[in-house]
TORTIDREN-208387 format. One line per field, with one value per residue (C-alpha): x, y, z; residue in three letters. Coordinates in Angstrom, 3 decimals. Last residue first. Example, Ala and Ser with C-alpha at 12.3 -4.5 7.8 and 13.67 -1.06 7.14 Angstrom:
2
X <- c(13.670 12.300)
Y <- c(-1.060 -4.500)
Z <- c(7.140 7.800)
res <- c(SER ALA)
END
This chain:
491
X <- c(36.325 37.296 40.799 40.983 38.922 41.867 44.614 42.975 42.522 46.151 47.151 45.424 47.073 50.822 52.806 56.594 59.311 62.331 62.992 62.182 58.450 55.677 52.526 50.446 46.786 45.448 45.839 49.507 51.846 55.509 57.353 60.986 61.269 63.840 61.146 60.918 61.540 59.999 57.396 56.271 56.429 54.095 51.740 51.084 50.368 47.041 46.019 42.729 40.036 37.638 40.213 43.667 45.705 49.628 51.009 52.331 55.502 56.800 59.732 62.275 63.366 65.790 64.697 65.670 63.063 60.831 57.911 57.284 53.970 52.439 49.015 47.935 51.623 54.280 57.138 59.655 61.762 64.410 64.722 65.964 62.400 60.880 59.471 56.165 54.849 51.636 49.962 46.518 45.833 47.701 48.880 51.603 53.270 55.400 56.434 56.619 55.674 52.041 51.251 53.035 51.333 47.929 48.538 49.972 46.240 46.688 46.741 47.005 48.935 48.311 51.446 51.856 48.359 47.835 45.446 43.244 42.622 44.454 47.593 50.032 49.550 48.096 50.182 48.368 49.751 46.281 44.856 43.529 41.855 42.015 39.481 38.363 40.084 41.972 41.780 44.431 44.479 47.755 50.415 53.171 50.381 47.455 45.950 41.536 38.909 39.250 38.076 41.441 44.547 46.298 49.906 52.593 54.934 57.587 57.587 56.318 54.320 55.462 54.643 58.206 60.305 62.282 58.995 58.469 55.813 51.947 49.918 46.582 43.969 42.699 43.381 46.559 48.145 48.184 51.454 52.399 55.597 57.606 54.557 53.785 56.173 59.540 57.880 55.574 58.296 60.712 58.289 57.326 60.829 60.659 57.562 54.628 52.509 49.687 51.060 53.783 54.113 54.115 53.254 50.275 50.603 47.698 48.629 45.771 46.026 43.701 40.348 40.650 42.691 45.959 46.401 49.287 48.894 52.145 52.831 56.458 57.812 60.308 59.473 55.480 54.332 51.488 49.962 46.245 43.323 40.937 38.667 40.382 37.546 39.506 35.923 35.912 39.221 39.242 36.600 37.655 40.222 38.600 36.417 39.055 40.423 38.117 37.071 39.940 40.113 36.529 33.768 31.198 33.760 33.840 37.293 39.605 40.137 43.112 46.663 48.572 48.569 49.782 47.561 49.718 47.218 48.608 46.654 46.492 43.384 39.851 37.432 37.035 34.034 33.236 31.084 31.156 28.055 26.752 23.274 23.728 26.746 29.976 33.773 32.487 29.724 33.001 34.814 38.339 41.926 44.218 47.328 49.506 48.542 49.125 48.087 48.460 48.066 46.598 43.716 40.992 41.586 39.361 36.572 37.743 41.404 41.419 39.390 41.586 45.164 42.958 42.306 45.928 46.894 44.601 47.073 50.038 49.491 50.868 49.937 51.410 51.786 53.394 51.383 51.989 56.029 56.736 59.814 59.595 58.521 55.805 54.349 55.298 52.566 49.696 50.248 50.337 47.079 45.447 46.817 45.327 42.090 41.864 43.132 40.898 37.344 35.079 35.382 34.223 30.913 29.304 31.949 33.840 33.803 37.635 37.425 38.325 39.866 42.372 40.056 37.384 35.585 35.277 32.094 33.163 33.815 30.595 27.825 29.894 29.971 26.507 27.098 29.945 33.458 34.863 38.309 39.539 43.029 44.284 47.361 45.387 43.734 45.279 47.199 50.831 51.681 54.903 55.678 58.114 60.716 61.452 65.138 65.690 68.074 67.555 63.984 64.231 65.701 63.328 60.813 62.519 59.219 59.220 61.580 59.381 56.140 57.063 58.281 54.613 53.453 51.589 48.744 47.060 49.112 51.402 50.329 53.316 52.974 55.116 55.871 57.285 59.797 59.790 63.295 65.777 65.194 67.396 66.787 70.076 70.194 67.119 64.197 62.029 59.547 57.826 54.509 52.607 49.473 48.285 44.636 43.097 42.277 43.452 46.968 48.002 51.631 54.503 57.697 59.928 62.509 63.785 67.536 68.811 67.106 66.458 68.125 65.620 63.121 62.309 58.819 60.219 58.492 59.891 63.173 63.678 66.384 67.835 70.173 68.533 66.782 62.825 63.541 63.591 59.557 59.093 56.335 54.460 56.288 57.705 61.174 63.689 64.790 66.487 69.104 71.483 71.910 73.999 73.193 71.967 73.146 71.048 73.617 72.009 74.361 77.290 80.044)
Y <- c(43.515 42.890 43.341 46.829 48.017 46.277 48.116 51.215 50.951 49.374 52.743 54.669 52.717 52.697 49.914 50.482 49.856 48.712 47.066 43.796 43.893 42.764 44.102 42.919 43.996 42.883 46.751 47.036 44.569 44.660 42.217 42.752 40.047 36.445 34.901 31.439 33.101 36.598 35.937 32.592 33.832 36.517 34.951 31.887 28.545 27.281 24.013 23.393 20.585 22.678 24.637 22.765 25.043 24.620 25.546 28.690 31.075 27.603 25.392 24.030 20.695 19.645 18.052 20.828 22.937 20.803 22.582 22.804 23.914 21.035 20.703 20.143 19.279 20.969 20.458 23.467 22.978 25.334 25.086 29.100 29.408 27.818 24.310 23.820 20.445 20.472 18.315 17.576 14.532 15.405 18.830 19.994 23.063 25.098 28.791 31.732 34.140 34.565 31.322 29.615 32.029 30.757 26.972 27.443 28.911 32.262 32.543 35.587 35.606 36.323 35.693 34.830 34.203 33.286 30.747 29.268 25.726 25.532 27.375 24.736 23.656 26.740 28.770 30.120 30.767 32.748 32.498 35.125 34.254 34.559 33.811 30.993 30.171 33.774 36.431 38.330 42.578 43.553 45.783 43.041 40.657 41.790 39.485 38.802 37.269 39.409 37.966 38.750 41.024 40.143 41.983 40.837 43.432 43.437 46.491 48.425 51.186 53.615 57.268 58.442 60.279 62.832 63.229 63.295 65.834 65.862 68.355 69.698 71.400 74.756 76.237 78.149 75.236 73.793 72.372 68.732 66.933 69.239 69.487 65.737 62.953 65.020 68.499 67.210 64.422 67.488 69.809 66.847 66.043 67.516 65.877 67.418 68.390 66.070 62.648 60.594 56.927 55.989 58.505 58.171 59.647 59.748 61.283 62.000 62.132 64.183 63.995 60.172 59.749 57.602 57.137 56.542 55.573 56.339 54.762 56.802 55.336 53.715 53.862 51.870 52.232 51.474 51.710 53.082 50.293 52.256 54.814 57.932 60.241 63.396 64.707 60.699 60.103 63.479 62.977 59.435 60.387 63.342 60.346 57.809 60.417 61.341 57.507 57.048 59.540 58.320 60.596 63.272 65.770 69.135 70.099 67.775 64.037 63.083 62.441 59.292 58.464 61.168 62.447 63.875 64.376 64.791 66.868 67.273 69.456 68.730 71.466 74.286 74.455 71.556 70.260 66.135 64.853 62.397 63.669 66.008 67.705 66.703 68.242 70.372 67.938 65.446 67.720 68.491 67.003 68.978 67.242 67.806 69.630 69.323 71.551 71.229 73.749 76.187 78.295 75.864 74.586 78.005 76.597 73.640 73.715 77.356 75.626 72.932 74.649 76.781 73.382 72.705 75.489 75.122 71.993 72.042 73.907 73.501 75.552 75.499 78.403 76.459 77.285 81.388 80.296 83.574 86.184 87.775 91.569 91.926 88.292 87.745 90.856 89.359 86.117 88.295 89.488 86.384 84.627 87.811 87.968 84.210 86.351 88.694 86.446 88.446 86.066 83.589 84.775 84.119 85.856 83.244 85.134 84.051 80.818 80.143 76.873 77.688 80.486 77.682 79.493 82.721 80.256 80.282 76.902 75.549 78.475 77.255 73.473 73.320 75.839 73.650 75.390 77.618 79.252 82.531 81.753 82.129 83.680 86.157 87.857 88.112 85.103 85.560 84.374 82.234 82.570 80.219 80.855 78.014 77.241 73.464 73.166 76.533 76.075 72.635 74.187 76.983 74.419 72.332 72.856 74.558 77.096 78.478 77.926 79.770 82.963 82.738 82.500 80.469 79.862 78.015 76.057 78.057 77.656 77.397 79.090 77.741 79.882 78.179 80.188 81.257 81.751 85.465 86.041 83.209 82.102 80.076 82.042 81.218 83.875 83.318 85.644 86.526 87.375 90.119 92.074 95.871 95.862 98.518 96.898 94.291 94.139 96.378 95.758 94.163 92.032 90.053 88.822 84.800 84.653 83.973 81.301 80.804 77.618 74.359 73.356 69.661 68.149 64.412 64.014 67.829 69.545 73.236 75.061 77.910 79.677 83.201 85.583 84.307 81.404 83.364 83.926 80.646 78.934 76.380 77.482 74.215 75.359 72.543 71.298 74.706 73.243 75.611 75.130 73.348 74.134 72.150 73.135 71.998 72.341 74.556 77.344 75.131 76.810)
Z <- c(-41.106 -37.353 -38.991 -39.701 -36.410 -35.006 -36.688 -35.730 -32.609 -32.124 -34.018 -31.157 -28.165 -29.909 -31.314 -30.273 -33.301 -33.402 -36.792 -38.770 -37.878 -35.484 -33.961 -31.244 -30.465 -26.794 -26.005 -27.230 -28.401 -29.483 -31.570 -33.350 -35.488 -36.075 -37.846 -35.599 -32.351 -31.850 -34.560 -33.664 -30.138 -30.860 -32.886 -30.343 -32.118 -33.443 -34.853 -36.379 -36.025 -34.739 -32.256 -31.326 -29.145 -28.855 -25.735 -24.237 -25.086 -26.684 -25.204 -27.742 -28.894 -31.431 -34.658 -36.842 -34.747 -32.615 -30.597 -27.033 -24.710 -26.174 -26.238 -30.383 -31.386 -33.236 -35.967 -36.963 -39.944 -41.498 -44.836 -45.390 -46.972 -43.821 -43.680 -41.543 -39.665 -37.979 -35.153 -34.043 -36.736 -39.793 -40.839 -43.764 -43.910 -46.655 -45.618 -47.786 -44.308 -44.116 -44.871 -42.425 -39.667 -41.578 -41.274 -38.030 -37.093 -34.872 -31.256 -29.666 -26.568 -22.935 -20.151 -16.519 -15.437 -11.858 -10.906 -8.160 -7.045 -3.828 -5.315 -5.238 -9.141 -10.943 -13.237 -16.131 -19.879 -21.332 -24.779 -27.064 -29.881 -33.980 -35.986 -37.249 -41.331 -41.319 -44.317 -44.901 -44.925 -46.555 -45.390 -45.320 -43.303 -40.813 -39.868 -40.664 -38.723 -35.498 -32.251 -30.750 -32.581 -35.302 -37.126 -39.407 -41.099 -43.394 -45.730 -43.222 -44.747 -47.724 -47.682 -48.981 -46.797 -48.884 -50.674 -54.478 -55.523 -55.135 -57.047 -55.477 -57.773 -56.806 -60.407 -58.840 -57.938 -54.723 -53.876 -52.084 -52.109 -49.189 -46.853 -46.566 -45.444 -45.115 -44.093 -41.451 -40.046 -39.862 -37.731 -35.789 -34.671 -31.548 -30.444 -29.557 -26.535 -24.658 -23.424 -24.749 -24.595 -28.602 -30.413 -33.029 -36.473 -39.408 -42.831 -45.342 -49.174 -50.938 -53.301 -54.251 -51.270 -50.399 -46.532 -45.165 -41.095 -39.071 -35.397 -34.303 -31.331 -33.285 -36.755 -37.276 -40.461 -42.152 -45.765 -45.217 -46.408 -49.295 -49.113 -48.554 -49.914 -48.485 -46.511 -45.325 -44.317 -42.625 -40.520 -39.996 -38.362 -36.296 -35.400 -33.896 -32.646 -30.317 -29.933 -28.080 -25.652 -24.470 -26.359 -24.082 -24.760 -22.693 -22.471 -25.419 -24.790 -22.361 -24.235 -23.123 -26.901 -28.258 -31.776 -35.051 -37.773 -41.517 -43.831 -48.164 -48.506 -49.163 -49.131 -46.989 -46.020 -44.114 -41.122 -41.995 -43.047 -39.850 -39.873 -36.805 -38.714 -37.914 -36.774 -34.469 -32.330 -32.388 -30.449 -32.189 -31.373 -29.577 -29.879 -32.768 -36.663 -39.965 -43.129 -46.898 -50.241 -48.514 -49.852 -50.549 -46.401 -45.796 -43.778 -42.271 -42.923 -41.149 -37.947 -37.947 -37.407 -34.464 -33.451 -34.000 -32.267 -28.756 -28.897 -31.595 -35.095 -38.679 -41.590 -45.383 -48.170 -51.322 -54.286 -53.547 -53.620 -51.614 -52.964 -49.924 -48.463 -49.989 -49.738 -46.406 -45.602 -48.187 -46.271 -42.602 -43.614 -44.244 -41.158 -39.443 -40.737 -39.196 -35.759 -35.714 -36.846 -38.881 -42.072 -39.602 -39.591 -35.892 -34.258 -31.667 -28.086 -26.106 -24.634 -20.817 -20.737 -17.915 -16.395 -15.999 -13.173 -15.517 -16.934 -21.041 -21.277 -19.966 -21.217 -24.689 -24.383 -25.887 -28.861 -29.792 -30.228 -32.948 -32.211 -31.018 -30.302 -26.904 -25.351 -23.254 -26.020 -30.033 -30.421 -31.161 -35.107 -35.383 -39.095 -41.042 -43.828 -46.415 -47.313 -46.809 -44.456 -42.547 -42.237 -40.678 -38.047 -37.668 -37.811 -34.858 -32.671 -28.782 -29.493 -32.444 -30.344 -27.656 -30.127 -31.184 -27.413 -25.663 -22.843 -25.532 -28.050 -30.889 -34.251 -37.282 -40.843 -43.284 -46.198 -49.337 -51.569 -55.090 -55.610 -56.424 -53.172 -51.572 -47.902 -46.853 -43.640 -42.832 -42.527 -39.308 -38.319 -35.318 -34.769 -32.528 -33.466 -32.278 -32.268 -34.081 -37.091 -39.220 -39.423 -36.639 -36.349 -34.401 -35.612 -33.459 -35.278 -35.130 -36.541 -33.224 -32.729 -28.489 -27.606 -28.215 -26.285 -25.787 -25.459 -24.949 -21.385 -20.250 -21.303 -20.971 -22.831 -21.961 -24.025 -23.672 -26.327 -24.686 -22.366 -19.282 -20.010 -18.408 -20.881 -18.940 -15.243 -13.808 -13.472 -11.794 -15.670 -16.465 -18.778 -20.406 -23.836 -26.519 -30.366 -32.647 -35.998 -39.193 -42.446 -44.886 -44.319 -44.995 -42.785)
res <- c(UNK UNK UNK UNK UNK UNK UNK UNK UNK UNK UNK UNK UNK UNK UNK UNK UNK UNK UNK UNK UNK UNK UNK UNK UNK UNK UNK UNK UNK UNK UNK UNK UNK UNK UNK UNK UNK UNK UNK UNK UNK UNK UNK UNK UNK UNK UNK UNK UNK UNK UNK UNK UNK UNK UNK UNK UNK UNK UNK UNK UNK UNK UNK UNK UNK UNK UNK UNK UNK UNK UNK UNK UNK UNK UNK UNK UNK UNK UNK UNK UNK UNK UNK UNK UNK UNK UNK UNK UNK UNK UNK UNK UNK UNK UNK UNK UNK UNK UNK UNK UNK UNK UNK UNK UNK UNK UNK UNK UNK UNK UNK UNK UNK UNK UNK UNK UNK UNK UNK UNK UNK UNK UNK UNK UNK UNK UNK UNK UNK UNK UNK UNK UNK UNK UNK UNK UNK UNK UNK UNK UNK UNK UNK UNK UNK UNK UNK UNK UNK UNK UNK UNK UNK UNK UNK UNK UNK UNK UNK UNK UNK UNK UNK UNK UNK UNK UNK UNK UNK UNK UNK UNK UNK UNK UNK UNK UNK UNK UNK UNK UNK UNK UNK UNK UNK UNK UNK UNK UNK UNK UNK UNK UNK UNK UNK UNK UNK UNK UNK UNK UNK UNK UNK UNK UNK UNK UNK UNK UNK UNK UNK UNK UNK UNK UNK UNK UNK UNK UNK UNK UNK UNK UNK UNK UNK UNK UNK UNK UNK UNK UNK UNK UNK UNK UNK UNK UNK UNK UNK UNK UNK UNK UNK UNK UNK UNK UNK UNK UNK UNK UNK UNK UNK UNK UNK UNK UNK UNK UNK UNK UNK UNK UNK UNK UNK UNK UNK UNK UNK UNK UNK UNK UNK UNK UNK UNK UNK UNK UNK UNK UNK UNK UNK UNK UNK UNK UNK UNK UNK UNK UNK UNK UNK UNK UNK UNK UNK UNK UNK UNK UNK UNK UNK UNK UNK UNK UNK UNK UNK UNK UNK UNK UNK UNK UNK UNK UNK UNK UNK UNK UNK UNK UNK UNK UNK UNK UNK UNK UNK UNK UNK UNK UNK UNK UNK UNK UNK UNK UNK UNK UNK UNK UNK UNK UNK UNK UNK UNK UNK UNK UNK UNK UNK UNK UNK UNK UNK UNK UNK UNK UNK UNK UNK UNK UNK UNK UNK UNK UNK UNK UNK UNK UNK UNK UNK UNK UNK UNK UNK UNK UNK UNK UNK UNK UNK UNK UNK UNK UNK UNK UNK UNK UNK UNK UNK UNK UNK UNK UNK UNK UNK UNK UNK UNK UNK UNK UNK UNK UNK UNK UNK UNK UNK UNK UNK UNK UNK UNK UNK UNK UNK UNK UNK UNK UNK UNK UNK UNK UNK UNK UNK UNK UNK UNK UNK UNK UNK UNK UNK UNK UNK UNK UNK UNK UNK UNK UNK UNK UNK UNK UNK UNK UNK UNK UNK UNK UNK UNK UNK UNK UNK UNK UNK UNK UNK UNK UNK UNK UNK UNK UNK UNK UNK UNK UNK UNK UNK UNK UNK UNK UNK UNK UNK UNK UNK UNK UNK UNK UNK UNK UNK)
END
């Protein structure tokens, strides 16, 4: 058998529990399946190792050497987070790092949290009194030391590097950190004071309070550095206990957090894979990865582990001077390279991952149905309308407008006429009905984006929050990426 061949192997569904972590998956082949978080059966290469790292307090992790591990190599060391409530052998069956691991030859960690399943992390002095009343057992936070050089379980990620490095042949460049939840702020905490010592870090769900992440002045709250991260964020997920920010704006700040301490100043490159909405950003200090999932609400996906290691952890090192080297991915960062997106009131579309300027701005129009209904309406369909001028534009097309109507020749030659209030169009001199009429506006013609699109490009279009999206694949635009791709275009 190829040892670096991923297996998947076929458990025993338990979809009637509704415990958060039963305790009959630990060393059984259960496997638990709940809105796309998917467990996978119990590794059998996953030890259970116990020790007092620190101090007094015996600690729990489990390790996970492939099979393909060779000594004789400086190896990467992936340490993975586990969410509150959790476990590090939780976490392992919960993720596909340990399959991952056996492909490419890295071994992970699954640390165990020191008190009742809960990392000791950092929150705002004025949620404290909040999270800490015994009323809020769920969100109960364990005492944060005022020096986080005190802090069990960060002395306990350093301890456990020193450990893996005894025992393994460990690439010291190539020490990474992902988290999910009450993990990923734990995941943020490291990166915010100690990010100099990893050489990239990535985290799911459990975004951080914006009173956290900045100072009163706006400055971000950082100690670490820069450092290579990619943020994972679902968009049916609620904002974190205490916030005074919508969902939205949560991570629209943690974004920009990073954006900023990285010096990513430029326009990201984006891509939207299925379900998966991706953001590359390039930085002057690091790169930064942004990820929105389509329909999913607090957890992670199944294939995070393998979208962290094939867009960022497998090309980046930190060397030994502190600088950060970037290596070829197996995924490169690339966005879309067809892709055609506007949303309303915005002045600019969105064109092959490049910001266009439109003459107006784009508006959203509504298809109503009226007649019999004694005056009222009902609308059957919302587009945005964007000049035909600037649709032909956008995709090597010739056009030519007199007098309310338009006329536009495709590179294969096809030719589609149109008319300032008709709901139909000519194409090759045959007629055929629009998603909604034509709009003239100031002397300028617009046609619906989404049909044009759908029907005259042959694309895949999908639309989220008034924003659409459209490409040659399937793909689902996401809340938090339509955010972003309007804040884009308002300019």
């Amino acid at each position: 058998m190829d040892e670096t061949r991923i297996m998947l192997l076929p458990g025993i569904p338990d979809d009637d529990n509704r415990d958060y972590l039963p305790e009959s998956l630990k060393e059984s082949r259960i496997v638990v399946n709940e809105n796309g978080n998917n467990s996978q059966v119990y590794p059998s290469r996953l030890k259970e190792c116990r020790g007092r790292l620190v101090d007094d307090f015996e600690d729990v992790w489990y390790e996970y050497v492939p099979e393909s591990f060779c000594a004789d190599n400086k190896t990467p060391l992936v340490f993975s987070m586990h969410g509150g409530l959790m476990t590090g052998w939780g976490q392992a069956v919960y993720t596909s790092w340990t399959h991952v691991a056996d492909r490419e030859g890295f071994i992970c960690v699954f640390p165990n949290a020191q008190l009742r399943r809960f990392w000791t992390i950092e929150c705002e002095e004025r949620l404290r009194e909040q999270l800490s009343n015994p009323a809020l057992s769920d969100i109960y936070m364990n005492p944060f030391p005022k020096n986080p050089d005190e802090n069990h379980d960060i002395r306990v990620v350093f301890a456990l590097i020193e450990k893996m490095k005894e025992k393994y042949n460990i690439d010291e460049e190539r020490i990474y950190m992902q988290g999910m939840s009450l993990g990923n702020a734990m995941t943020t905490m490291m990166a915010r004071h100690y990010g100099y010592r990893f050489a990239a870090m990535a985290g799911s769900a459990g975004p951080s309070t914006a009173g956290l992440m900045f100072h009163e002045d706006g400055t971000p709250n950082n100690e670490g550095g820069p450092l290579p991260v990619m943020q994972t964020r679902m968009e049916l997920d609620a904002a974190p206990p205490g916030s005074d920010d919508t969902p939205e704006d949560v991570v629209v700040k943690n974004r920009e957090y990073w954006r900023i301490v990285n010096e990513c100043d430029g326009l990201p490159e984006i891509k939207i894979d299925g379900e998966s909405n991706l953001a590359f950003y390039k930085g002057k200090k690091a790169d930064y990865i942004f990820r929105d999932v389509k329909n999913r609400d607090h957890g992670q996906t199944f294939d995070d582990a393998e979208l962290v290691w094939n867009y960022l952890f497998a090309g980046t090192r930190r060397k030994t001077d502190g600088s950060i080297e970037y290596m070829e991915t197996p995924e490169e960062r690339k966005g879309d390279a067809v892709s055609f997106a506007a949303a309303p009131d915005c002045g600019f579309i969105w064109v092959n991952n490049k910001k266009t300027a439109v003459p107006g701005r784009v508006f959203r129009w509504k298809k109503l149905k009226y007649h019999g209904l004694n005056g009222d309406a009902i609308v059957r369909g919302e587009y945005n309308m964007v000049p035909v001028r600037t649709l032909a534009e956008a995709f090597g097309a010739e056009c030519r407008e007199m007098e309310g109507t338009a006329e536009i020749v495709m590179p294969d030659g096809k030719t589609v006429r149109f008319a300032g209030g008709c709901v139909g169009c000519t194409i090759d001199n045959r007629i055929r009905s629009m998603s909604c009429e034509a709009v003239v506006r100031e002397g300028v013609l617009y046609v619906s984006s989404e049909w044009f699109c759908s029907d005259i490009c042959g694309l895949r279009v999908s639309e989220c929050n008034g924003v659409m999206y459209a490409t040659d694949h399937y793909g689902m635009l996401s809340s938090h990426m339509a955010r972003l791709i309007r804040d884009i275009l308002k300019g």
